[in-house]
DRENSE-697313 format. One record per residue: residue number from 0; residue in one letter; chain; x, y, z of N, C-alpha, C in turn. Coordinates in Angstrom, 3 decimals, decimal comma. Layout:
N
SITE fifi gupa voba      npx      npy      npz     capx     capy     capz      cpx      cpy      cpz
SITE  NUM    a    A        X        Y        Z        X        Y        Z        X        Y        Z
...
//
This chain:
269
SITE fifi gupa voba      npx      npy      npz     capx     capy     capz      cpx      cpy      cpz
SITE    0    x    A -142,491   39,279   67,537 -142,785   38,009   68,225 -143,673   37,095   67,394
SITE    1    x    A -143,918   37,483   66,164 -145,480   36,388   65,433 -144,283   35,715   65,081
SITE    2    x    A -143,111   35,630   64,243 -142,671   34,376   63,883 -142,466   33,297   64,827
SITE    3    x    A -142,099   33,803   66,202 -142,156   32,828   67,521 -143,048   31,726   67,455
SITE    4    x    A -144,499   32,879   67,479 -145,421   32,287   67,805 -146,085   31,313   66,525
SITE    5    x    A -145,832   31,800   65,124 -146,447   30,956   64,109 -145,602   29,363   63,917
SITE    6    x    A -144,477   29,614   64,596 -143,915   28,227   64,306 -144,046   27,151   65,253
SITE    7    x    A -144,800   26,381   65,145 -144,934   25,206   66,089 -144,509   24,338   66,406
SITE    8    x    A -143,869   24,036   67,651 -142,946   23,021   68,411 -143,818   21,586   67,863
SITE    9    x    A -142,531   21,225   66,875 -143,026   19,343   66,616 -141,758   18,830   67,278
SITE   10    x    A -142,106   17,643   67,762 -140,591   16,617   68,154 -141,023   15,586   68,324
SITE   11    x    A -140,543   14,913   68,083 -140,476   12,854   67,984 -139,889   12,364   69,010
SITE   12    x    A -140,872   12,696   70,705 -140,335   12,148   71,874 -139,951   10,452   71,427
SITE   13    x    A -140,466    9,779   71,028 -140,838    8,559   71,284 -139,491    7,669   70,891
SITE   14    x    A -138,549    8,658   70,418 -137,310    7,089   70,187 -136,170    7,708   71,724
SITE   15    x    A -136,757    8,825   72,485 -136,035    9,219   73,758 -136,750    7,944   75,201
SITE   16    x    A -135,796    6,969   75,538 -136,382    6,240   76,500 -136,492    6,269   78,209
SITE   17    x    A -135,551    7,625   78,705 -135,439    7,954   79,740 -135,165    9,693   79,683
SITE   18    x    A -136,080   10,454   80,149 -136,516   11,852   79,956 -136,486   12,493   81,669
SITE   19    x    A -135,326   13,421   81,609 -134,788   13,977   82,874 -135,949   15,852   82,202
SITE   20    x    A -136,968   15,754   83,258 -137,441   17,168   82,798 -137,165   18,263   84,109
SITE   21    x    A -136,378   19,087   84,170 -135,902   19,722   85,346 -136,448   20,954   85,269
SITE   22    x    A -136,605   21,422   86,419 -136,872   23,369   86,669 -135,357   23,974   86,965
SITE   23    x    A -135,103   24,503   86,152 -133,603   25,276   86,152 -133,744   26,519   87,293
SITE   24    x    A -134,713   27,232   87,380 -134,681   28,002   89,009 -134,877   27,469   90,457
SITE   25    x    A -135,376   26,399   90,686 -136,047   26,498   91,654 -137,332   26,986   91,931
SITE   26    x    A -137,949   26,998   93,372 -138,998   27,437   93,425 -140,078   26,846   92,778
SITE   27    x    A -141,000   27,515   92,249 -142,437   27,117   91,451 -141,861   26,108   89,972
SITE   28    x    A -141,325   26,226   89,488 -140,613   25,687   88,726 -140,770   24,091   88,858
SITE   29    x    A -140,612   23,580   89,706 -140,901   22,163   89,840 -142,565   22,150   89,312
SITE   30    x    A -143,329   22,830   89,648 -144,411   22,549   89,043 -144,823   22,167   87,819
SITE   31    x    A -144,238   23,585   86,975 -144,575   23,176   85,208 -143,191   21,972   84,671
SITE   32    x    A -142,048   22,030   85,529 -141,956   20,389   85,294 -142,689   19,286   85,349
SITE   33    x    A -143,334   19,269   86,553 -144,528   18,174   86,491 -145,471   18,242   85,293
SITE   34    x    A -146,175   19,195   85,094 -147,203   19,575   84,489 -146,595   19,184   83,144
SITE   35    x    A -145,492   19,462   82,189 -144,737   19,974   81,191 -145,317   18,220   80,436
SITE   36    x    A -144,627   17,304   80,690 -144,781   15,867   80,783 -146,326   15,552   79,750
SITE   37    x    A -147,434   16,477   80,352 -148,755   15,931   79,570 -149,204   16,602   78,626
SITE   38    x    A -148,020   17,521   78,341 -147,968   18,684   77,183 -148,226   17,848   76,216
SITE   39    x    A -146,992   16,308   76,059 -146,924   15,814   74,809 -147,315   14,138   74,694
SITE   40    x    A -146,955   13,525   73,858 -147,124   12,044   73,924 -145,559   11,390   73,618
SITE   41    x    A -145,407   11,011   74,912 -144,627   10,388   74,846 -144,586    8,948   74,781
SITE   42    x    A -143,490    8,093   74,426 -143,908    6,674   74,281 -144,231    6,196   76,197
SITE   43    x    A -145,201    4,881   75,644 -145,831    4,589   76,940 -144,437    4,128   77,447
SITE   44    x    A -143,364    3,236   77,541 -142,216    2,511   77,795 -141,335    3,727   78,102
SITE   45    x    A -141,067    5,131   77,738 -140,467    6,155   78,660 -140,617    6,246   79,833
SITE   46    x    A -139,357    6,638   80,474 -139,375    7,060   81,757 -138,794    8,550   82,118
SITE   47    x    A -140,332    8,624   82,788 -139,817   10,388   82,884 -139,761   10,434   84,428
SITE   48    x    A -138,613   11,312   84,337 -138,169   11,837   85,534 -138,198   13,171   85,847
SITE   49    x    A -138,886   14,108   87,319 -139,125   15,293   86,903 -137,905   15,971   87,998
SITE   50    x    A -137,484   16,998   87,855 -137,086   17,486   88,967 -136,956   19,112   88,941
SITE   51    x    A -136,440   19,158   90,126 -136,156   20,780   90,125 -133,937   21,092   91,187
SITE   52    x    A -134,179   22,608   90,923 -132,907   22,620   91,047 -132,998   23,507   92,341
SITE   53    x    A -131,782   23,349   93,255 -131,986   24,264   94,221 -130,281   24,666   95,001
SITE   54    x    A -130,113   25,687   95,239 -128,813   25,963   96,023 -128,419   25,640   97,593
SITE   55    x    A -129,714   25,388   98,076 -129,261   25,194   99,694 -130,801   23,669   99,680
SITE   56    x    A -130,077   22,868  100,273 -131,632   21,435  100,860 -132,016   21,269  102,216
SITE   57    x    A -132,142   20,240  102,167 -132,425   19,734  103,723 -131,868   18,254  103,716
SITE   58    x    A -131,695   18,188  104,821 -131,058   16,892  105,552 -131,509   15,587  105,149
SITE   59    x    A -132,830   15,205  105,087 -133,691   14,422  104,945 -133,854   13,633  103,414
SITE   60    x    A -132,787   14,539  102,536 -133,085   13,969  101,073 -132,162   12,536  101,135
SITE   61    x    A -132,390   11,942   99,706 -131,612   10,592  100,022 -130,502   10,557   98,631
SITE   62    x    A -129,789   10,308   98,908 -128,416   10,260   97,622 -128,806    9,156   96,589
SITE   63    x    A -128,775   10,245   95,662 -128,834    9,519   94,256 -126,958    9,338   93,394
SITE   64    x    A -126,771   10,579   93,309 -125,206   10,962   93,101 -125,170   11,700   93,967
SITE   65    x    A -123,612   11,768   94,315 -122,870   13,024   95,427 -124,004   14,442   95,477
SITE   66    x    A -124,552   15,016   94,716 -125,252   16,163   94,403 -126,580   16,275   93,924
SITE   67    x    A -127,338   14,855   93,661 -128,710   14,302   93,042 -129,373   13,825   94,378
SITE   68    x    A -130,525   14,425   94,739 -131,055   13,348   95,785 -132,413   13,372   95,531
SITE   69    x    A -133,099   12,747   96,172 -134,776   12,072   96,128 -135,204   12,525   97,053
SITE   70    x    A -136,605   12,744   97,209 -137,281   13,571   98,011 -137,781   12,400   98,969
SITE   71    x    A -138,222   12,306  100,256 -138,623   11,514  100,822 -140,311   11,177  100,274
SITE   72    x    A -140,661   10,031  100,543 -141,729    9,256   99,648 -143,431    9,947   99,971
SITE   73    x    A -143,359   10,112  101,089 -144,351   11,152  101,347 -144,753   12,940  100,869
SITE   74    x    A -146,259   12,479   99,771 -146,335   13,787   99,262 -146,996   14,456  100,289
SITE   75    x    A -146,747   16,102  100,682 -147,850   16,583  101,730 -147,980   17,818  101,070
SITE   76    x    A -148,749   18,667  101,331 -149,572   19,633  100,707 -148,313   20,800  101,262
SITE   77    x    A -148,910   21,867  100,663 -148,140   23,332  100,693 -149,040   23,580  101,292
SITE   78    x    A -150,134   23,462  102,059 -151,089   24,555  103,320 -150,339   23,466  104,289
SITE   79    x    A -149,037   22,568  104,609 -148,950   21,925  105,750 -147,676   22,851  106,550
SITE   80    x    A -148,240   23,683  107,330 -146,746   24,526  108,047 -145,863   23,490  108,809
SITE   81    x    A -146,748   22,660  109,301 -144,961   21,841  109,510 -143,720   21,322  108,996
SITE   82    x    A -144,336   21,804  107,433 -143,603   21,224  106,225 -143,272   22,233  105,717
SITE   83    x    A -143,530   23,402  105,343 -143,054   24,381  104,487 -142,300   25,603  105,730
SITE   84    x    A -142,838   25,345  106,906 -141,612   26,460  107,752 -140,300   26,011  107,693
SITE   85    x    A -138,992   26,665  107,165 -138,189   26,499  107,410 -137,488   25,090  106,508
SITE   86    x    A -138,372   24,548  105,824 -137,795   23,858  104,409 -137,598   23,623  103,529
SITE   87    x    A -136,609   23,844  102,474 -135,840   24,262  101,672 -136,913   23,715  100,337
SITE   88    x    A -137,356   22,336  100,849 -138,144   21,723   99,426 -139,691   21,533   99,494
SITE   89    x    A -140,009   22,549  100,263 -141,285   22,179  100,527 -142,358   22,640   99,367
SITE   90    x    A -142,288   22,848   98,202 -143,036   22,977   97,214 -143,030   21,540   96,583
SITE   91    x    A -141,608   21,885   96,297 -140,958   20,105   95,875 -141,954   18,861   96,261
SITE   92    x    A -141,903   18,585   97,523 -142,757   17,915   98,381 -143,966   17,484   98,338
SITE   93    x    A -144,706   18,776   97,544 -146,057   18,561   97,052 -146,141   18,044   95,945
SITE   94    x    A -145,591   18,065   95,344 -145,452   17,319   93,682 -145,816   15,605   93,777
SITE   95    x    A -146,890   15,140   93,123 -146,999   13,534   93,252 -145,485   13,118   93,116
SITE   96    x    A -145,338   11,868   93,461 -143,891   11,315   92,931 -144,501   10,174   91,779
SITE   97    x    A -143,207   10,113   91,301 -143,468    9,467   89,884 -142,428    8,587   89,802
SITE   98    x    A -141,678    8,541   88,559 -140,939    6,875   88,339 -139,350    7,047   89,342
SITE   99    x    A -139,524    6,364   89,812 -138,027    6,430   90,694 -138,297    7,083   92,001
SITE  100    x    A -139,870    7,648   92,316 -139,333    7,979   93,574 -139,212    9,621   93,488
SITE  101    x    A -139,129   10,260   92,150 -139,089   11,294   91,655 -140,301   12,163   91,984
SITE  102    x    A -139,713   13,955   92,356 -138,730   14,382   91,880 -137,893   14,359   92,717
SITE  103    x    A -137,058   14,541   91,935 -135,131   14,538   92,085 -135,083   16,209   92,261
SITE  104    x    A -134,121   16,051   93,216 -133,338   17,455   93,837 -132,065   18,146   92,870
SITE  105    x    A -131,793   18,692   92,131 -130,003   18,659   92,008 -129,379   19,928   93,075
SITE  106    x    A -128,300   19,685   93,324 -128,182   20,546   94,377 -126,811   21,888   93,560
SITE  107    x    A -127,448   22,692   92,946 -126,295   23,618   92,652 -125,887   24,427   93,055
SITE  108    x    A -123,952   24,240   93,445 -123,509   25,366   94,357 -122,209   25,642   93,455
SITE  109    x    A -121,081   26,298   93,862 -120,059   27,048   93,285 -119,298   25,461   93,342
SITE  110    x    A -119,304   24,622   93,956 -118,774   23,799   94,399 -119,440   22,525   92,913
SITE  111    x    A -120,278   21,827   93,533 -121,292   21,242   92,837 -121,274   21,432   90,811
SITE  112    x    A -121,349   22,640   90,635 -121,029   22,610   89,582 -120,133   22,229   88,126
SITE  113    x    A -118,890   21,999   89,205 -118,106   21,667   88,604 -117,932   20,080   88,130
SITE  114    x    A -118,731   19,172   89,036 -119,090   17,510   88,572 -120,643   17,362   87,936
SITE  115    x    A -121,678   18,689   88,585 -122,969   18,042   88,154 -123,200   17,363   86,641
SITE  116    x    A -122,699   18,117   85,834 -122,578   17,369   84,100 -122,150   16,245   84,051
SITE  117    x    A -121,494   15,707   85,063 -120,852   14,496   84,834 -121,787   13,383   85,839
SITE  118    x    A -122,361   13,851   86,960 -123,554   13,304   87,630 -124,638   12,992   86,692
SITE  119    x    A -125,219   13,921   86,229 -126,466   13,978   85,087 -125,974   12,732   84,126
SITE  120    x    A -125,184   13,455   83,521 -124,444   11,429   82,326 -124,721   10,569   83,286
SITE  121    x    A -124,629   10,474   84,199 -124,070    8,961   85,059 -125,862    8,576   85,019
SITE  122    x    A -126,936    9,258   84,974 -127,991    8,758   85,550 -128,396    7,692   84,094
SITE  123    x    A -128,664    7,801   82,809 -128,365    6,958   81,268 -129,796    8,217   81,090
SITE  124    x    A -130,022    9,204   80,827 -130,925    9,844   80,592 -130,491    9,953   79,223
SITE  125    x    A -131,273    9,995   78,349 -131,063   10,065   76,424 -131,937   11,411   76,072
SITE  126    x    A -132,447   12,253   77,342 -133,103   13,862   76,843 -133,072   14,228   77,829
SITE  127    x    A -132,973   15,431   77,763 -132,517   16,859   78,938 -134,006   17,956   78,678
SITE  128    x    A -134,854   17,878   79,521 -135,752   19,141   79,135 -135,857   19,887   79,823
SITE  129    x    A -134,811   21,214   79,949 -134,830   22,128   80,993 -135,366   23,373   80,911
SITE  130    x    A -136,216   23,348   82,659 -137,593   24,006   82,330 -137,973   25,272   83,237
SITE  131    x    A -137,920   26,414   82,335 -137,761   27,468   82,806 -138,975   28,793   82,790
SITE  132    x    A -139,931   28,787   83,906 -141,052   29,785   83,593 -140,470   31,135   84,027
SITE  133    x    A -140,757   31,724   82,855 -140,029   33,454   83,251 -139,554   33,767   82,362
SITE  134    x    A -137,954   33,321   82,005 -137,193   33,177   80,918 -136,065   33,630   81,423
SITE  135    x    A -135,950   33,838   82,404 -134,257   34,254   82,839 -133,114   33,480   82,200
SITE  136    x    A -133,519   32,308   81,796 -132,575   31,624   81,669 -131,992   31,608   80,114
SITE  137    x    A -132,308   32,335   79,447 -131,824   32,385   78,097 -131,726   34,157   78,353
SITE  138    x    A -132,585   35,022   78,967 -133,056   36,197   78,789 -131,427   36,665   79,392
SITE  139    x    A -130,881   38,088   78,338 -129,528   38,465   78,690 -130,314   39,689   79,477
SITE  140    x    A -130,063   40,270   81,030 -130,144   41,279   81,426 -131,112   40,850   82,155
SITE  141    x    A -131,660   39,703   82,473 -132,833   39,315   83,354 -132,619   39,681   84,348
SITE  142    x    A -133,211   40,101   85,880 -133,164   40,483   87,119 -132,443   39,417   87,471
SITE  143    x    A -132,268   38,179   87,632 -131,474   36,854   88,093 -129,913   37,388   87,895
SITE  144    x    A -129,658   37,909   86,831 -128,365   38,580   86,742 -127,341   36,937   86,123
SITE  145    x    A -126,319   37,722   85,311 -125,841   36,262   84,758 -124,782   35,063   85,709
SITE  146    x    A -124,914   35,048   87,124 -124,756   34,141   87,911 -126,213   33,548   88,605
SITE  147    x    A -127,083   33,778   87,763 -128,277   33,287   88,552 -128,224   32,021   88,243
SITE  148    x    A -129,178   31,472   88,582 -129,339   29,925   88,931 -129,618   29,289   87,904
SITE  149    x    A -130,905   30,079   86,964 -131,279   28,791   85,620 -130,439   29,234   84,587
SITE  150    x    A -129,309   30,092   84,652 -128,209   30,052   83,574 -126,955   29,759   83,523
SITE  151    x    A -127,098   29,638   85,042 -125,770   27,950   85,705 -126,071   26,885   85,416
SITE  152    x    A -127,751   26,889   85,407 -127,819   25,396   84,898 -128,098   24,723   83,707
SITE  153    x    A -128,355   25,841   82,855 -128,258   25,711   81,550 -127,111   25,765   80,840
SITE  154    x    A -125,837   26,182   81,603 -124,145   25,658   80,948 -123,780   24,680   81,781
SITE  155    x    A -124,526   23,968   82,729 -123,955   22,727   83,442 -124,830   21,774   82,608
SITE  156    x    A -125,688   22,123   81,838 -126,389   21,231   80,757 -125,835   20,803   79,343
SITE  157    x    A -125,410   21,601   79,101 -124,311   21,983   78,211 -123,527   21,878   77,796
SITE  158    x    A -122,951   21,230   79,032 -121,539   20,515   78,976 -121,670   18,794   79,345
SITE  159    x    A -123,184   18,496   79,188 -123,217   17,434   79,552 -123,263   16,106   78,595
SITE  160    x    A -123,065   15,075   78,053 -123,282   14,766   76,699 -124,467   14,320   76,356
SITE  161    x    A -125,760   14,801   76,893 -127,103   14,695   76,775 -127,588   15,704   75,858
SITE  162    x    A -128,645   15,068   74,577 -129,285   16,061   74,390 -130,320   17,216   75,321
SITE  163    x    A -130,586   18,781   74,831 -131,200   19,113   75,703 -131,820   20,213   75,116
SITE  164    x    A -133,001   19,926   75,223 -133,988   20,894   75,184 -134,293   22,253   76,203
SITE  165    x    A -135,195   23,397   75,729 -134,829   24,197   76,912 -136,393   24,840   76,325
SITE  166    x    A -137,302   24,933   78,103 -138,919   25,330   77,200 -139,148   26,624   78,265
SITE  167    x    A -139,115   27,544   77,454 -139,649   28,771   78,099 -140,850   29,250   78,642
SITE  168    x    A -141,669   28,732   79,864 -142,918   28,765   79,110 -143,456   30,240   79,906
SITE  169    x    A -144,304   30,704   79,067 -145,120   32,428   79,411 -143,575   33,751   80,077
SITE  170    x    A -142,468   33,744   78,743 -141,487   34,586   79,164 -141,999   35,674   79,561
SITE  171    x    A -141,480   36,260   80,868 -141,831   37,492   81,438 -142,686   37,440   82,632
SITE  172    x    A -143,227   36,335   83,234 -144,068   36,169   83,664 -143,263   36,388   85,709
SITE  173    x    A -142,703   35,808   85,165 -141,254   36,163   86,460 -140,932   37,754   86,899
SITE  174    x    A -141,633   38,385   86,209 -141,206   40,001   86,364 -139,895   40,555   86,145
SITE  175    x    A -138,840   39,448   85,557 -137,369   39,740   86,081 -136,723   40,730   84,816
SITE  176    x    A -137,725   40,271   82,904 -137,242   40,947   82,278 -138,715   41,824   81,533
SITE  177    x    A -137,955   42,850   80,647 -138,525   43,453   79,794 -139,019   42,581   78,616
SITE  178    x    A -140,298   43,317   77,531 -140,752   42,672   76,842 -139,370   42,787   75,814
SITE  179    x    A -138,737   44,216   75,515 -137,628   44,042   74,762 -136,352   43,345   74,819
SITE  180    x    A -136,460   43,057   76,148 -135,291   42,043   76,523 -135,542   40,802   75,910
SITE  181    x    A -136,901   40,189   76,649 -136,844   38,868   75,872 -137,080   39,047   74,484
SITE  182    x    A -137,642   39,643   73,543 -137,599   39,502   72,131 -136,120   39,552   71,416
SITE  183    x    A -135,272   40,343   72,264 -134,099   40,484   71,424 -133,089   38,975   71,791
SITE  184    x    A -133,207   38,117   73,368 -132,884   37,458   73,601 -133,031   36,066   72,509
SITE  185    x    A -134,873   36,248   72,085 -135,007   35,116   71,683 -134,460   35,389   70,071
SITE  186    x    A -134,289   36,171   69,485 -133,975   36,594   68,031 -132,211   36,414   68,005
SITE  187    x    A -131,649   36,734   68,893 -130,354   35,866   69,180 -130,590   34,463   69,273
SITE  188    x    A -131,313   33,887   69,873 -131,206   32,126   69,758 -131,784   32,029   68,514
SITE  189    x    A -132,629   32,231   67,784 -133,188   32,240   66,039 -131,860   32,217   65,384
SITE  190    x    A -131,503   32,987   65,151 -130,217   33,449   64,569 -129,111   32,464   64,467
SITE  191    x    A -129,237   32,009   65,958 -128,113   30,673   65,808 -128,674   29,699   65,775
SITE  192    x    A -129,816   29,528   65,044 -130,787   28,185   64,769 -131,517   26,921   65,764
SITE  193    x    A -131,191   27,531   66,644 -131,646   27,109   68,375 -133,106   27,296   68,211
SITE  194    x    A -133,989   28,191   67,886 -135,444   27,836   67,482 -136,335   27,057   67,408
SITE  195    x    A -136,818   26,187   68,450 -137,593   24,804   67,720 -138,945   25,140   67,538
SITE  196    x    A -139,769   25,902   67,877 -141,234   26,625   68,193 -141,860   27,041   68,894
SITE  197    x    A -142,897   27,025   68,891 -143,619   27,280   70,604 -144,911   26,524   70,141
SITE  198    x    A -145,747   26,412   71,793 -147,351   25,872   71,961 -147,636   26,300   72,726
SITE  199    x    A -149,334   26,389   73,139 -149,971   26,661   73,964 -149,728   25,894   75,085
SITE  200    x    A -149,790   26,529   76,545 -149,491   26,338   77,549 -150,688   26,200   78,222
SITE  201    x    A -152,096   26,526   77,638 -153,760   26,611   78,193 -153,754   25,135   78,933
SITE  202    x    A -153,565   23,962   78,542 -153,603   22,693   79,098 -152,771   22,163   80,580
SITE  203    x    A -151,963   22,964   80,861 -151,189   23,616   82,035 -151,997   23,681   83,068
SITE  204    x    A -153,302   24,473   83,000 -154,021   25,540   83,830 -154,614   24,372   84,866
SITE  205    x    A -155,156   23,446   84,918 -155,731   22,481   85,748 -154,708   22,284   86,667
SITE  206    x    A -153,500   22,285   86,255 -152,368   21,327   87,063 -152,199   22,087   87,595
SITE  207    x    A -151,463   23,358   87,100 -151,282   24,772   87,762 -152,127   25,294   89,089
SITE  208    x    A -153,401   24,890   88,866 -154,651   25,342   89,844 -154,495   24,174   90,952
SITE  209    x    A -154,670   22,871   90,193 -154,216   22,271   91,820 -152,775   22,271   92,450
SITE  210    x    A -151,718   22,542   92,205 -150,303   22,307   92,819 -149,997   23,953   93,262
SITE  211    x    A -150,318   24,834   92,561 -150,300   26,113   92,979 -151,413   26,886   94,004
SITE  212    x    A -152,136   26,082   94,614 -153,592   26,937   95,170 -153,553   27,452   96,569
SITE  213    x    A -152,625   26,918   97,261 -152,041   27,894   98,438 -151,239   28,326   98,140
SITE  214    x    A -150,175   28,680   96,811 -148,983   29,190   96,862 -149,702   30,890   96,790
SITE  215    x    A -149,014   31,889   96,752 -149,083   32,786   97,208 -149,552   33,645   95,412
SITE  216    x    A -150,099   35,412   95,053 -151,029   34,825   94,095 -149,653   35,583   93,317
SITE  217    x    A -148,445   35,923   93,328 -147,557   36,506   92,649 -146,473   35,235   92,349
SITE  218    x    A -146,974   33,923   92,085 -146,320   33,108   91,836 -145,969   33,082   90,365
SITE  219    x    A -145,715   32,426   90,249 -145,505   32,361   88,670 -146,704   31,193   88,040
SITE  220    x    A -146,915   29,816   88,638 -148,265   29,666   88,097 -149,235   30,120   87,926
SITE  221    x    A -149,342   30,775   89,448 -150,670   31,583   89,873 -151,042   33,187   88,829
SITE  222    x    A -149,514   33,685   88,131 -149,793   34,462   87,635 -150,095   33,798   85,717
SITE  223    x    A -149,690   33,169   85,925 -150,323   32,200   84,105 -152,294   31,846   84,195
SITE  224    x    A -151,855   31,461   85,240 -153,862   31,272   85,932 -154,540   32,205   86,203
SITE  225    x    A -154,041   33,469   85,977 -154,601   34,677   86,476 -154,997   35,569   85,063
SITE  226    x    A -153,613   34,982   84,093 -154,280   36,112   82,771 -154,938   34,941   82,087
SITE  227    x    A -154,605   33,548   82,360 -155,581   32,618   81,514 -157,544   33,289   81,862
SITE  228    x    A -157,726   33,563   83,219 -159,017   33,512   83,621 -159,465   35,195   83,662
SITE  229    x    A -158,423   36,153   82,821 -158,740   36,905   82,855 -158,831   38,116   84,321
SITE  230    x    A -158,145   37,467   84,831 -158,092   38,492   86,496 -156,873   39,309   86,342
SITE  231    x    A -156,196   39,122   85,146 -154,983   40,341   85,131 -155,476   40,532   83,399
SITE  232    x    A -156,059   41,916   83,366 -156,824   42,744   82,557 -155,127   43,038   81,599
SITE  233    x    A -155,447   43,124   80,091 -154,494   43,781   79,323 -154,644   45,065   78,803
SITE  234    x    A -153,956   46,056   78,563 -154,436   47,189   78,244 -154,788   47,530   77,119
SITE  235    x    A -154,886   48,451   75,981 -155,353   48,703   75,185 -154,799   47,891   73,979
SITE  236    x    A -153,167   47,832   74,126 -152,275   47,150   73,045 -152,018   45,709   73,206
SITE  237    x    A -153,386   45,016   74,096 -152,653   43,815   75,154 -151,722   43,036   75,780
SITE  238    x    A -151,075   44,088   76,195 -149,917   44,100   77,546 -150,192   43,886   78,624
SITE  239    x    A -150,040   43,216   79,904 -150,480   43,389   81,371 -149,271   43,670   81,708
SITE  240    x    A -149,046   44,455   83,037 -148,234   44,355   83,875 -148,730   43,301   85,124
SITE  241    x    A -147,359   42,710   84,804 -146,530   41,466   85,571 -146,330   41,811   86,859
SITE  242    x    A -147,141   41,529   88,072 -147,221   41,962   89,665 -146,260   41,847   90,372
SITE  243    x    A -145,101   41,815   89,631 -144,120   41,194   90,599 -142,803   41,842   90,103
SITE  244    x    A -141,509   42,200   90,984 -140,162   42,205   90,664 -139,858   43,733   89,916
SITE  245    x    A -140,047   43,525   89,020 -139,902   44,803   87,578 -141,039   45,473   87,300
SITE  246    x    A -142,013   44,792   87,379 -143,612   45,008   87,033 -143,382   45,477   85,701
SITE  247    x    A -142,998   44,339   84,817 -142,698   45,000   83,310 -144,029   44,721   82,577
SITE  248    x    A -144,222   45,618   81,543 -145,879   45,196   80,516 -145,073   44,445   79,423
SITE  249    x    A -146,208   42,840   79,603 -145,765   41,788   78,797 -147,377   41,563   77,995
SITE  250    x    A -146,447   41,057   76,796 -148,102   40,605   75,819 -148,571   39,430   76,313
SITE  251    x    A -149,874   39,475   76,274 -150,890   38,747   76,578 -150,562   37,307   75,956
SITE  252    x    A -150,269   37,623   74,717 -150,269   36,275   73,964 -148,856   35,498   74,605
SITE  253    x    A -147,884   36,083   75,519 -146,912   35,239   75,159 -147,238   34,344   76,611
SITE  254    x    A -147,875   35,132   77,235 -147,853   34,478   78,693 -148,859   32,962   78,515
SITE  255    x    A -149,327   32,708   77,511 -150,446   31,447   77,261 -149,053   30,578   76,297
SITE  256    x    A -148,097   30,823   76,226 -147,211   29,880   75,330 -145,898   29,525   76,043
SITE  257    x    A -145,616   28,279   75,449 -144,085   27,587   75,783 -143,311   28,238   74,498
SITE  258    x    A -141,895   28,446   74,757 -141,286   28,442   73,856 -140,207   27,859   74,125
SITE  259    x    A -139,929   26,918   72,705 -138,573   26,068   72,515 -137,285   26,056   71,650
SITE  260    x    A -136,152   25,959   72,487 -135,060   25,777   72,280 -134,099   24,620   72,272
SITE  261    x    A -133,645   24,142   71,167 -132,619   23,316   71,538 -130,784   23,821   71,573
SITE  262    x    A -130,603   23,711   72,724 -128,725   24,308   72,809 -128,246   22,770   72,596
SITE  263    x    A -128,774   21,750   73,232 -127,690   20,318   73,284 -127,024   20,786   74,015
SITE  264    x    A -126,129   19,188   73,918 -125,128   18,763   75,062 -123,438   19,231   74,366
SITE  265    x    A -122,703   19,228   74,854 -121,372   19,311   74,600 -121,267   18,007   73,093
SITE  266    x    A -121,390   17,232   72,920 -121,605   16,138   71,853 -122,259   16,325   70,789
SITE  267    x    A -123,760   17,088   71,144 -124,862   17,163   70,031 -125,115   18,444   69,243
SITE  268    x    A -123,740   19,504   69,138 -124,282   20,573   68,513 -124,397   19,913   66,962
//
């Protein structure tokens, strides 16, 4: 894993003028989309758009495309039970909104899939940054299994004619794979020159702490905030086990980093 880690994610946001940054699972995922955004400097005249992805919604969203919708304009907290019993986006919900009204919903089903690439083009987005804490979504053998959700939506990305980035950030942290899984996963994307680097994810931790602080503590932010502050101890070889799913022992160092990939669009290999 040191070559991962010695090579450092550079990129030249600034000639990209409309930036679609999505959570390819669902769930917590909308968060370090939000968060992901102040990682870098982007030009002031960008427009970023954040969203997350989900298989089942609620009624209440508003149509962007047939399968794209907007969250209603009111942010309310995750300690509000009238809001999180029984609704589909209620993490979502908590997220400030940002340019457009954002975040954006995409709605992926067996159905859905088959136009979303062609929805996504329609919005004029010129970068794809799809955003995945855990790593299922590149990881072969992940607990998500290969009909899971962020690796549907990483070939509905794929096929889209957008460039697209893909940021892993703290693989393993999801409990879903092994430490040998993801190393061999990511040494397959090396290989086919998909590699762009990695960075520290420490600048995360503020955002993480406020958007995650009622979520529950086996979240996936909550567990990046937990070995950042030292409340999940590493063992002798600094490994922790991951509280959740697999309870696999992951290195310390990877859970403090993003790692990046570029696959592109159907156009940009």
């Amino acid at each position: 894993m040191e070559r991962f880690l010695k090579l450092p994610f550079r990129f030249n946001f600034y000639e990209y003028k409309k930036i679609f940054i999505l959570g390819l699972g669902g769930g917590s995922d909308i968060i370090s989309a939000y968060a992901v955004q102040f990682l870098f400097d982007f030009s002031e005249h960008s427009k970023i758009i954040y969203g997350n992805t989900k298989r089942r919604i609620d009624n209440d969203l508003e149509h962007i495309t047939p399968n794209i919708y907007r969250l209603p304009p009111k942010q309310t907290g995750t300690d509000d039970q009238s809001i999180n019993n029984g609704t589909r986006t209620w993490i979502d919900r908590s997220i400030p909104r940002g340019y457009d009204g954002c975040p954006y919903i995409v709605h992926c089903t067996s159905d859905s899939s088959k136009v979303l690439s062609r929805e996504i083009d329609s919005l004029g987005f010129d970068l794809v940054i799809g955003i995945d804490t855990g790593g299922d979504a590149l990881i072969e053998g992940a607990e998500s299994g290969p009909q899971g959700r962020d690796k549907e939506m990483v070939e509905i990305l794929q096929h889209s004619n957008i460039p697209l980035l893909i940021f892993i950030l703290a693989p393993g942290c999801d409990g879903e794979s092994q430490e040998d899984q993801i190393l061999q996963s990511f040494r397959d994307q090396d290989k086919a020159g998909k590699y762009l680097g990695s960075c520290s994810i420490n600048p995360l931790i503020p955002y993480f702490e406020d958007l995650a602080r009622d979520l529950s503590e086996d979240r996936t932010p909550n567990i990046i905030k937990r070995v950042f502050y030292g409340e999940l101890a590493p063992n002798e070889k600094g490994k922790i086990v991951i509280p959740r799913d697999k309870y696999p022992l992951i290195s310390k160092v990877w859970l403090s980093h993003c790692f990046v990939f570029g696959l592109y669009g159907k156009d940009n290999s």
